[in-house]
N, C-alpha and C positions, 0 to 999 in steps of 0.2 A: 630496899627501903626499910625504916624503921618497923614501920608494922610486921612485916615478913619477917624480921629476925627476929622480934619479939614473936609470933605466933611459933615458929621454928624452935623458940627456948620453951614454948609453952608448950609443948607437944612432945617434944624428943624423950621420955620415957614413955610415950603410948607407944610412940612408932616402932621404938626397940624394943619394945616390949613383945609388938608385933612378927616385928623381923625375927625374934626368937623360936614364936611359935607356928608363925605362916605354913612352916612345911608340916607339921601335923596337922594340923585344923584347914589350911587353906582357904581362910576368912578372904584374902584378899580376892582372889580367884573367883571367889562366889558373890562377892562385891561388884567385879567387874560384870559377872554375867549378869546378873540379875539387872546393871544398871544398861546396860545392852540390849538387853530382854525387853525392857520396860521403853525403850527410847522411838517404839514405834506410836508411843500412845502421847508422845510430849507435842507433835502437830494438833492434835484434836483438841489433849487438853489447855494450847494457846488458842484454840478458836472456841473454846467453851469458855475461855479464861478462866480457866483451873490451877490461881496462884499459888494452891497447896500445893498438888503435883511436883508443877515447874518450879518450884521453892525445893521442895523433896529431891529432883534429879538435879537440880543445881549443887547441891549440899554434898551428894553421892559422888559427883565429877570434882568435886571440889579436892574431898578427902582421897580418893584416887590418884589426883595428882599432888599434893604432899606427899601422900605415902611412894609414889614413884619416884619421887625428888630423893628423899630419905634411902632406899633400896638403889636407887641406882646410882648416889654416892659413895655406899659404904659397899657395895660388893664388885666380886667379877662377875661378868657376865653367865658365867656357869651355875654360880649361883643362884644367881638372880632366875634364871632359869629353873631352877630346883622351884622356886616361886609360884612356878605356874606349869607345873605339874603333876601338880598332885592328885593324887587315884586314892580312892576310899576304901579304907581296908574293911574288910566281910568279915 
């Protein structure tokens, strides 16, 4: 749709931006777990009706898959891989 390719032209220097530095920093990795992490409390905060919350983890699933859109078009698999491996240097 129109809006997807415009949000896709609106976005594509964070995302490379991203994909240049992901394997140092491992943003995206810490993004997923954290949003992983948190996805036991998004039942409770639908029955407390907690729209911040569930606005918050919507937003986080959101940019997760753009950014999986983005990484899993422009790489190989090996890659991409390198993505979600990353270990913290000491």
């Amino acid at each position: 749709s129109a809006d997807l390719k415009q949000l896709e032209e609106a976005t594509i220097s964070v995302c490379k931006s991203l994909v240049e530095k992901n394997p140092r920093t491992g943003n995206l990795g810490s993004l997923i777990k954290v949003f992983l992490s948190r996805t036991k409390e998004l039942k409770i905060s639908a029955e407390c009706q907690n729209h911040l919350f569930i606005w918050q983890a919507h937003n986080a699933l959101f940019i997760i898959c753009c950014l999986l859109k983005v990484f899993i078009s422009q790489m190989s698999e090996e890659e991409l891989q390198l993505h979600f491996t990353y270990e913290e240097k000491i």
